[in-house]
N, CA, C and O of each residue as an XYZ file, in Angstrom:
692
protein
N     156.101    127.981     78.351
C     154.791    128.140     77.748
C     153.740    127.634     78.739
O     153.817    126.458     79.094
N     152.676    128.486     79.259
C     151.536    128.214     80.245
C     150.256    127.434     79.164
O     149.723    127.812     78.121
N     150.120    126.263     79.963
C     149.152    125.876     79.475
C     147.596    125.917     79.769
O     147.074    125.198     80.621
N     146.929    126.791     79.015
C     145.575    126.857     79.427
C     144.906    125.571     79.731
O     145.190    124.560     79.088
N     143.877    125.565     80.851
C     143.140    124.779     81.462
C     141.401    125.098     81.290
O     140.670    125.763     82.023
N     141.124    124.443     80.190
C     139.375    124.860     79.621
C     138.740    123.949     80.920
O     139.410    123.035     81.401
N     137.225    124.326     81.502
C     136.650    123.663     82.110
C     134.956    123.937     81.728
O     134.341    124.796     81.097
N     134.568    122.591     82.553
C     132.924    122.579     81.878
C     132.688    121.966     82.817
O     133.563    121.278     83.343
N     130.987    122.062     83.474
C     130.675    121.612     84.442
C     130.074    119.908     84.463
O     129.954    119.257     83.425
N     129.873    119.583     85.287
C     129.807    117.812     85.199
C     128.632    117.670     85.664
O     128.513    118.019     86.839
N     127.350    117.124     84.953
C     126.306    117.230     86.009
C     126.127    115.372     86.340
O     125.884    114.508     85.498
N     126.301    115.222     87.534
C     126.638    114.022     88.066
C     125.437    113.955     89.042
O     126.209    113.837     89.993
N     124.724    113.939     89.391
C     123.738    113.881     90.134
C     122.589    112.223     90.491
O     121.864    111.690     89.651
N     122.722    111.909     91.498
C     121.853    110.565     91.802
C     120.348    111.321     91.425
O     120.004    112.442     91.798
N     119.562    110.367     90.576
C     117.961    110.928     91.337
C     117.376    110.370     92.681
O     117.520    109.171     92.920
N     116.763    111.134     93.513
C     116.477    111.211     94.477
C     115.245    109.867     94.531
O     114.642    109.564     95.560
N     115.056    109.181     93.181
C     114.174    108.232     93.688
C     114.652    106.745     93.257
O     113.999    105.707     93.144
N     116.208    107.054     93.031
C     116.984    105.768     92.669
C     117.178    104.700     93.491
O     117.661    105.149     94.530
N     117.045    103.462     93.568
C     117.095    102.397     94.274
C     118.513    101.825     94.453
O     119.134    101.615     93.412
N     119.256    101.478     95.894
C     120.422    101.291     95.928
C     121.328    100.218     95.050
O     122.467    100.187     94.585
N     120.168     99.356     95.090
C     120.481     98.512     94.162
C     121.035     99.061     92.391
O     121.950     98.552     91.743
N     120.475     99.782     92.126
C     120.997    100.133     90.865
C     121.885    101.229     90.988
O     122.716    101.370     90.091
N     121.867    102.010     91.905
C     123.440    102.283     91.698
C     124.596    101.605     92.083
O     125.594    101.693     91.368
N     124.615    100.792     93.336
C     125.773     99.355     93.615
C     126.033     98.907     92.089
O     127.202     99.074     91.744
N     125.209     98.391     91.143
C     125.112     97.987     89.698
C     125.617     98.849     88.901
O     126.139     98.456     87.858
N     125.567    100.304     89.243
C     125.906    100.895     88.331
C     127.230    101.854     87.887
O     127.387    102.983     88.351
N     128.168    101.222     86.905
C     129.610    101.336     86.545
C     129.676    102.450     85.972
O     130.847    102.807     85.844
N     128.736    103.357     85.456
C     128.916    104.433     84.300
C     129.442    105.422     84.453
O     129.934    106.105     83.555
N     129.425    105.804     86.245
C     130.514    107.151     86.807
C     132.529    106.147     86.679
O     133.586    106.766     86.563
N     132.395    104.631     86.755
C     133.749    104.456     86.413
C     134.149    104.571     84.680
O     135.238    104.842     84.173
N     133.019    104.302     84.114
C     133.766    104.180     82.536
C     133.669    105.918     81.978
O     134.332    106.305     81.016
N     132.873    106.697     82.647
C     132.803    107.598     82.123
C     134.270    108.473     82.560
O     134.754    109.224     81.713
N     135.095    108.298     84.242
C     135.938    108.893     84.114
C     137.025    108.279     83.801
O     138.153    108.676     84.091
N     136.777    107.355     83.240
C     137.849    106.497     82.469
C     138.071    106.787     81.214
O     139.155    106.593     80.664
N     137.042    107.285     80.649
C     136.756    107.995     79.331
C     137.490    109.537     79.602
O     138.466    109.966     78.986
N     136.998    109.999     80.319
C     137.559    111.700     80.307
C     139.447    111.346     80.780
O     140.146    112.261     80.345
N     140.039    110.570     81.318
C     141.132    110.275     81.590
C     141.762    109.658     80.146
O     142.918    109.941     79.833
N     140.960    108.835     79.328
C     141.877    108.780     77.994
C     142.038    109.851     77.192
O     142.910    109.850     76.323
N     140.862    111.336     77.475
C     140.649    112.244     76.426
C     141.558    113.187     77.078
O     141.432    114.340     76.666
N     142.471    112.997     78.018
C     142.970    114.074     78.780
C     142.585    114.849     79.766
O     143.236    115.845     80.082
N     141.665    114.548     80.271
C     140.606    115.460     81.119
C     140.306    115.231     82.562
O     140.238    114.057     82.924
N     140.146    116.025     83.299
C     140.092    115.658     84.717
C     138.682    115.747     85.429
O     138.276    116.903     85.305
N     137.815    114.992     86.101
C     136.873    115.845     86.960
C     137.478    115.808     87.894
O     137.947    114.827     88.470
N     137.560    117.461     88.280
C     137.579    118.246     89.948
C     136.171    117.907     90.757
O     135.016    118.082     90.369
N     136.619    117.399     91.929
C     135.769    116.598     92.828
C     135.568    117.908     93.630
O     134.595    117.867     94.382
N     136.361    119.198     93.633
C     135.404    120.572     94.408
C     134.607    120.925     94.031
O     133.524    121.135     94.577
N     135.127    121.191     92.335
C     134.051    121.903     91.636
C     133.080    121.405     91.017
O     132.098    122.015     90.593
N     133.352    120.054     90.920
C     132.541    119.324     89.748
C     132.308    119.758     88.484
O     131.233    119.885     87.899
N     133.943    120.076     87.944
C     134.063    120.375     86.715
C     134.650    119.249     85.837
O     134.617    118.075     86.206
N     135.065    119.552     84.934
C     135.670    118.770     83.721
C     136.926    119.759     83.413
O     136.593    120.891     83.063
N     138.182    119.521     83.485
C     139.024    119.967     83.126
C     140.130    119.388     82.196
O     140.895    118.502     82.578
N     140.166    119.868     81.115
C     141.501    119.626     80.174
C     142.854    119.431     80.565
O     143.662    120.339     80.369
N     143.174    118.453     81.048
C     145.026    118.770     81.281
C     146.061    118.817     80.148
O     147.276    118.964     80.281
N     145.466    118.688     79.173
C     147.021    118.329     78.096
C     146.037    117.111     77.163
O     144.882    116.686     77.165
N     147.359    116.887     76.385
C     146.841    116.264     75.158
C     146.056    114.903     75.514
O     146.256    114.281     76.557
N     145.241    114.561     74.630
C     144.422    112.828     74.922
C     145.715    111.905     74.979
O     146.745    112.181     74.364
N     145.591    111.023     75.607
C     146.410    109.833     76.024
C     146.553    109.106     74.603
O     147.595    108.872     73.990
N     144.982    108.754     74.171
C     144.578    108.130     72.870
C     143.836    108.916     72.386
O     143.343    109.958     72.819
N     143.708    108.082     70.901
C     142.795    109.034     69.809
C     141.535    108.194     69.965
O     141.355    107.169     70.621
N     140.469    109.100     68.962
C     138.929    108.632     69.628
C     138.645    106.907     69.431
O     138.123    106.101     70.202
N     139.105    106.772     68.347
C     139.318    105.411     67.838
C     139.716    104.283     68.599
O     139.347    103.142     68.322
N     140.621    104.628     69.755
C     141.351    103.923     70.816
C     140.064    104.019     72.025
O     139.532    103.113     72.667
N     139.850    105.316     72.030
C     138.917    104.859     73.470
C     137.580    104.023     73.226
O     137.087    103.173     73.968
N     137.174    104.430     72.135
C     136.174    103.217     71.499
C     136.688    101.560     71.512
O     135.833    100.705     71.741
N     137.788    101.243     71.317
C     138.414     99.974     71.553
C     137.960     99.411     72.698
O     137.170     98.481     72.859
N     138.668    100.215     73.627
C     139.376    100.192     74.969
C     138.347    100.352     76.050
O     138.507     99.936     77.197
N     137.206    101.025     75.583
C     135.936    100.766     76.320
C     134.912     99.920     76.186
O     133.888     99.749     76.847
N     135.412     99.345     75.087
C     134.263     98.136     74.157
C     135.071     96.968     74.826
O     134.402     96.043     75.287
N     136.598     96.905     74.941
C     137.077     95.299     76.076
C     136.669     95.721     77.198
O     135.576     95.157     77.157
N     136.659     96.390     78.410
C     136.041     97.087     79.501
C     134.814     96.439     79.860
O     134.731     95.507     80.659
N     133.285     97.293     78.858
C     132.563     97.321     79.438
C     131.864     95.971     79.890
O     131.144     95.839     80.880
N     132.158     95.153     79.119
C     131.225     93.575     79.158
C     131.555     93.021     81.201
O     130.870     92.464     82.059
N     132.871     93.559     81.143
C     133.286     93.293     82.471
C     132.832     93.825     83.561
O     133.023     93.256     84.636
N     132.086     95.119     83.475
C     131.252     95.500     84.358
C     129.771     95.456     84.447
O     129.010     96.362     84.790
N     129.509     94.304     84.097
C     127.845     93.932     83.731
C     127.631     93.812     84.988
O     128.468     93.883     85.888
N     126.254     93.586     85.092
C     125.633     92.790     86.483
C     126.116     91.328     86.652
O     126.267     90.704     87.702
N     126.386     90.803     84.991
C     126.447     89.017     85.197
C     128.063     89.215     86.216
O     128.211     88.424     87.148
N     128.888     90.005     86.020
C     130.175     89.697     86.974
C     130.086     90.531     88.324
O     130.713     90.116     89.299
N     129.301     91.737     88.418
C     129.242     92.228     89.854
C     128.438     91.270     90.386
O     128.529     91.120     91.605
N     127.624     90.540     89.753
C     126.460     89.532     91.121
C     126.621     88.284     91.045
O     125.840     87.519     91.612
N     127.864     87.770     90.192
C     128.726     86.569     90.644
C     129.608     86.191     92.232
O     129.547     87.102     93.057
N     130.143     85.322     92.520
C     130.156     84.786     93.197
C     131.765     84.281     92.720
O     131.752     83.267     92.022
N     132.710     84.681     92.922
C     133.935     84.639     92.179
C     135.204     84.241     93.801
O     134.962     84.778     94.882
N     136.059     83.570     93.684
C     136.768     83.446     94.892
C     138.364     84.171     94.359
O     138.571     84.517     93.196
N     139.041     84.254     95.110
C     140.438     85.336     94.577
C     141.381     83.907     93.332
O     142.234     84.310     92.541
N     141.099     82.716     93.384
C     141.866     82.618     92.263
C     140.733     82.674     90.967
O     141.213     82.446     89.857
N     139.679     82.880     91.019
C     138.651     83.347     90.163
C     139.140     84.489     89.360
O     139.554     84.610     88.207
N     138.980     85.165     90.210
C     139.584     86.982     89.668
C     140.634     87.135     89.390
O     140.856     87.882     88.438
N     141.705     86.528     90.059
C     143.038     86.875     89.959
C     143.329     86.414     88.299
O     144.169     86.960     87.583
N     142.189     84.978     87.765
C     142.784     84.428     86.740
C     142.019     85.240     85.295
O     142.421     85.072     84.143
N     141.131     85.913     85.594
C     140.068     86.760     84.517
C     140.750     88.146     84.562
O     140.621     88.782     83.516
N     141.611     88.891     85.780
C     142.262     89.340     85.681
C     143.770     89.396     85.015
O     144.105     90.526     84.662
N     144.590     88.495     84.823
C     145.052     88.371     84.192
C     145.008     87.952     82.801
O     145.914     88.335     82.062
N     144.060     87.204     82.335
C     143.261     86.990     81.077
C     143.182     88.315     80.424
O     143.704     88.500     79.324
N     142.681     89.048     80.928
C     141.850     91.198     80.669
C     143.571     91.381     80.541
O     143.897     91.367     79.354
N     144.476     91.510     81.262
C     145.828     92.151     81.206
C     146.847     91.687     79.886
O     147.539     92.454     79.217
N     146.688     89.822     79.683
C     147.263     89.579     79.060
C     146.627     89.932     77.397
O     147.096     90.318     76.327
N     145.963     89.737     77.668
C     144.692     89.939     75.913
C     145.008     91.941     76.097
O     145.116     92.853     75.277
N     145.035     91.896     76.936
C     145.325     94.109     76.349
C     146.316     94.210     75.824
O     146.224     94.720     74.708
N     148.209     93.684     76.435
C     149.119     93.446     76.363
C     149.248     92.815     74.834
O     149.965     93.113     73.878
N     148.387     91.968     75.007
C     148.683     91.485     72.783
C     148.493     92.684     72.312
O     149.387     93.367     71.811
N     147.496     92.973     72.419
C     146.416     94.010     71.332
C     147.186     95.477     71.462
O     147.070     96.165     70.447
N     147.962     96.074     72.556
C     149.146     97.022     72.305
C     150.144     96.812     71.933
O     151.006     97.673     72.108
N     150.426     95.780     71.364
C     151.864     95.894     70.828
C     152.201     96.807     69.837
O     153.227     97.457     69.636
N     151.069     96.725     69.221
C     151.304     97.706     68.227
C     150.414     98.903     68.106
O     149.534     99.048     67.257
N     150.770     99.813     69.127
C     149.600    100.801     69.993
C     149.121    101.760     68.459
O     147.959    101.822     68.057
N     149.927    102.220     67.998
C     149.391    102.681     66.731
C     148.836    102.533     65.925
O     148.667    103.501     65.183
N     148.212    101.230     65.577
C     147.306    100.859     64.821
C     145.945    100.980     65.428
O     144.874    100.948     64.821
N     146.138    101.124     66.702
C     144.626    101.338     67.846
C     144.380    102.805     67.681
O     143.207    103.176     67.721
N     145.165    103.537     67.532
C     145.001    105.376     67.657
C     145.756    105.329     69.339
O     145.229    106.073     70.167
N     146.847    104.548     69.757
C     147.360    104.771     71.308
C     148.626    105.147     70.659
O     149.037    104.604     69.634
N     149.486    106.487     71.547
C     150.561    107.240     71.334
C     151.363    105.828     71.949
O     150.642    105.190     72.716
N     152.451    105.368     71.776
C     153.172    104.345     72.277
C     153.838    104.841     73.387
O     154.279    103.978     74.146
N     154.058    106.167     73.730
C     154.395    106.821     75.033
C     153.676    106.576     75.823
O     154.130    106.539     76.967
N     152.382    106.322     75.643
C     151.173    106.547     76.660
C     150.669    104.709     76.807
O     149.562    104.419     77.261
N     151.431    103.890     76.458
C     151.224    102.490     75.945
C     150.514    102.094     77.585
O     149.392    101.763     77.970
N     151.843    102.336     78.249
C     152.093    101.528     79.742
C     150.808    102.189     80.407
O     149.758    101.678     80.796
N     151.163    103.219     80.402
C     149.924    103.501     81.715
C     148.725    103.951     81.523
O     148.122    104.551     82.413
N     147.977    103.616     79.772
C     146.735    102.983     79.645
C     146.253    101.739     79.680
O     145.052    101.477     79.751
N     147.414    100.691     79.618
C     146.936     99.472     80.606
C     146.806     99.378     81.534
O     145.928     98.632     81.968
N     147.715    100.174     82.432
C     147.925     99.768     83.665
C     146.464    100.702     84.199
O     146.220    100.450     85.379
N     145.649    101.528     83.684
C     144.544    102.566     83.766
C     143.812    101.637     83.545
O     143.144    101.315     84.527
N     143.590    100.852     82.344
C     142.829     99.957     82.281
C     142.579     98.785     83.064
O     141.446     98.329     83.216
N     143.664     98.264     83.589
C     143.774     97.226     84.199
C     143.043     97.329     85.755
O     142.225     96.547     86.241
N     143.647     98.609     86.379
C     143.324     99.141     87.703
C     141.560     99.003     87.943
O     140.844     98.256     88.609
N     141.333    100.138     87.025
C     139.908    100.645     86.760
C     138.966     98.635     86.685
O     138.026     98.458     87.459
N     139.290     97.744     85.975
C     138.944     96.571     85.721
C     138.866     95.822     86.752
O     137.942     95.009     86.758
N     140.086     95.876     88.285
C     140.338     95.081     89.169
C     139.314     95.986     89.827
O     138.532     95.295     90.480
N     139.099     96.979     89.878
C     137.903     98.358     91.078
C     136.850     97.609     91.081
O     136.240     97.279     92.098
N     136.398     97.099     89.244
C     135.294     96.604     89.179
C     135.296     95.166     89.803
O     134.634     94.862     90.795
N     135.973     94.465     89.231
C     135.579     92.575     89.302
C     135.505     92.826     90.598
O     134.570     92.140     91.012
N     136.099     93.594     91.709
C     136.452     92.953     93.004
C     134.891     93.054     93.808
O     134.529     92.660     94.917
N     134.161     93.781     92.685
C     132.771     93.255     93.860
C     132.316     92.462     93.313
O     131.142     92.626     93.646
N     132.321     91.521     92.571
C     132.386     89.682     92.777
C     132.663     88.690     93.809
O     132.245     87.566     94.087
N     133.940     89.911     94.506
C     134.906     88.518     95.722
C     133.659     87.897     96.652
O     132.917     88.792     97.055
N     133.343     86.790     96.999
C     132.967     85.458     97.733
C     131.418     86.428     97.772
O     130.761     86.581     98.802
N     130.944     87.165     96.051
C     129.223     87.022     96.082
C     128.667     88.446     97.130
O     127.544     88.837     97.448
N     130.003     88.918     97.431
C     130.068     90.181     98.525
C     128.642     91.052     98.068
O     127.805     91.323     98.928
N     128.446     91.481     96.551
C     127.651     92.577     96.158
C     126.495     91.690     96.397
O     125.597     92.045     97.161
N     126.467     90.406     95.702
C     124.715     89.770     95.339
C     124.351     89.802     97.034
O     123.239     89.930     97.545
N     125.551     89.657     97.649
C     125.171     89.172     99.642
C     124.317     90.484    100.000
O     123.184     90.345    100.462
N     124.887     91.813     99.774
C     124.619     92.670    100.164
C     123.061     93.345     99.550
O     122.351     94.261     99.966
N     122.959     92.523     98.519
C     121.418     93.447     97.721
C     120.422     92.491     98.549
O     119.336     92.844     99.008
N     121.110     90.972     98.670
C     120.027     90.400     99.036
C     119.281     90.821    100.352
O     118.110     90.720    100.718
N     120.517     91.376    100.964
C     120.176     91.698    102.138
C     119.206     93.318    102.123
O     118.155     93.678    102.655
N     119.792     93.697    101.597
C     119.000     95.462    101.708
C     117.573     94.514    100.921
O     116.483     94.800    101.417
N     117.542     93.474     99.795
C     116.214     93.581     99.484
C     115.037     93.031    100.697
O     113.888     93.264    101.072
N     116.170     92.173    100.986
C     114.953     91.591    102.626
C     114.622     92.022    103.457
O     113.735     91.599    104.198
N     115.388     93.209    103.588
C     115.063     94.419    104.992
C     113.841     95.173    104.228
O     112.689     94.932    104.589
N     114.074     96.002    103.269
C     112.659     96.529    102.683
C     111.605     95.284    102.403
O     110.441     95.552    102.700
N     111.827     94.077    101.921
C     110.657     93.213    101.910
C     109.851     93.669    102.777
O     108.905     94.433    102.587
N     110.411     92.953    104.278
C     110.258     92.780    105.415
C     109.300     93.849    106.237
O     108.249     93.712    106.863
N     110.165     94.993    105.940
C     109.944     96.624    106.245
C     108.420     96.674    105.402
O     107.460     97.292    105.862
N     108.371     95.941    104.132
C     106.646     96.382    103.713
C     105.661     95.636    104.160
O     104.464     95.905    104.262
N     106.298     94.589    104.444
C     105.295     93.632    105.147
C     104.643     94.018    106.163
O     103.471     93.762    106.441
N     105.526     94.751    106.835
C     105.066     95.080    108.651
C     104.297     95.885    108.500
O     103.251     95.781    109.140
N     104.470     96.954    107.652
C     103.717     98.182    107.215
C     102.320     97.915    106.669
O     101.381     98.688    106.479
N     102.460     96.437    106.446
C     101.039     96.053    104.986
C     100.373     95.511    106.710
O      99.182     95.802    106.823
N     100.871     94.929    107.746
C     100.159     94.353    108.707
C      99.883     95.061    109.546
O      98.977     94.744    110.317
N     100.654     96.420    109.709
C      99.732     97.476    110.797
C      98.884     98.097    110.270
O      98.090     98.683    111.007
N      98.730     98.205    108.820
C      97.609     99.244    108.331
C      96.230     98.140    108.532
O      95.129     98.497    108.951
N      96.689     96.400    108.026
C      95.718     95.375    107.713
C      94.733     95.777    109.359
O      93.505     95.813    109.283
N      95.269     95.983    110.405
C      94.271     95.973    111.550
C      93.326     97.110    111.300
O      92.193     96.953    111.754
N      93.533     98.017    110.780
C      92.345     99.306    111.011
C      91.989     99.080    109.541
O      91.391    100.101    109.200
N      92.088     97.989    108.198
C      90.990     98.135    107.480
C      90.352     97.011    107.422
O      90.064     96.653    106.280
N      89.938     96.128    108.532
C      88.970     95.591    109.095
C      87.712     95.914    109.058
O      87.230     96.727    109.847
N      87.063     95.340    108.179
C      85.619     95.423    108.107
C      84.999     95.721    109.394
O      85.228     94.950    110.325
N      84.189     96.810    109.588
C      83.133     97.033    111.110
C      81.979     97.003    110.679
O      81.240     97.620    109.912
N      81.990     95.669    111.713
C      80.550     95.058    111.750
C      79.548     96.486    112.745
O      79.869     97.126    113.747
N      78.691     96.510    112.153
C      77.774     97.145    113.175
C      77.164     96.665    114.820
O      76.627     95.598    115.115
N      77.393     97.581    115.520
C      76.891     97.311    116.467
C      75.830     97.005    116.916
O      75.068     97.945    117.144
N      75.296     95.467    117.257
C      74.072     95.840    117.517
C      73.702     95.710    118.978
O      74.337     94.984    119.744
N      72.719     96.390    119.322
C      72.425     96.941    120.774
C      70.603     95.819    120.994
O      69.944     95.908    122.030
């Protein structure tokens, strides 16, 4: 039996007047294909489609769970922390062991118990992608820095224009 493959297009697009800073900050292309991966679904990175592979992993009920423990973890308060590897390693396992309770009994979540293992381990992955720009303050290091180069960059700009709007005194002869 061939299984049809439905697709829909993905409109994923940066705006062109977005500041780097908020996209470094911004997790919503990970939870969103974290979302289409519990519903069964793929985005194609040629086409920038959305494709169906087969049945949802979980039912809607589950990905609502499962994205509600998730998202708190990808705030700004933990990407612009300052976290060292037994930091993470131990909030990481905290996130693994607290999922691990809460599937035991995957059916009461709307999770197929077939699909138990490797929506934690989906979850878990997707969770370590995030915390790890915490390690030793790496992300806050890096904004601070892009913010001081544009500071900097307007300053210079505010002091070459400051010479030509210099008041002219009249000449007198």
């Amino acid at each position: 039996m061939e299984q049809q493959i439905q697709t829909q297009p993905v409109q994923f697009q940066l705006p062109e007047n977005e500041k780097i800073d908020a996209v470094i900050l911004d997790n919503s292309q990970i939870i969103e294909e974290l979302v289409y991966t519990l519903q069964g679904k793929i985005v194609d990175n040629l086409t920038n489609e959305i494709r169906i592979t087969g049945e949802p992993l979980v039912e809607e009920k589950a990905i609502t769970w499962l994205i509600g423990r998730f998202v708190p973890y990808t705030s700004k308060i933990f990407s612009l922390s300052v976290l060292d590897e037994r930091n993470i390693k131990q909030i990481i396992y905290e996130f693994e062991a607290d999922l691990i309770l809460e599937l035991k009994n995957p059916e009461v979540l709307g999770v197929d118990r077939r699909h138990r293992d490797f929506v934690k381990n989906l979850m878990v992955h997707a969770f370590v992608a995030t915390i790890y720009k915490a390690f030793k303050g790496e992300t806050l290091k890096k904004l601070l820095i892009q913010y001081n180069i544009s500071e900097t960059m307007m300053r210079s700009e505010e002091e070459r224009r400051g010479l030509f709007r210099r008041k002219k005194e009249p000449i007198k002869i």
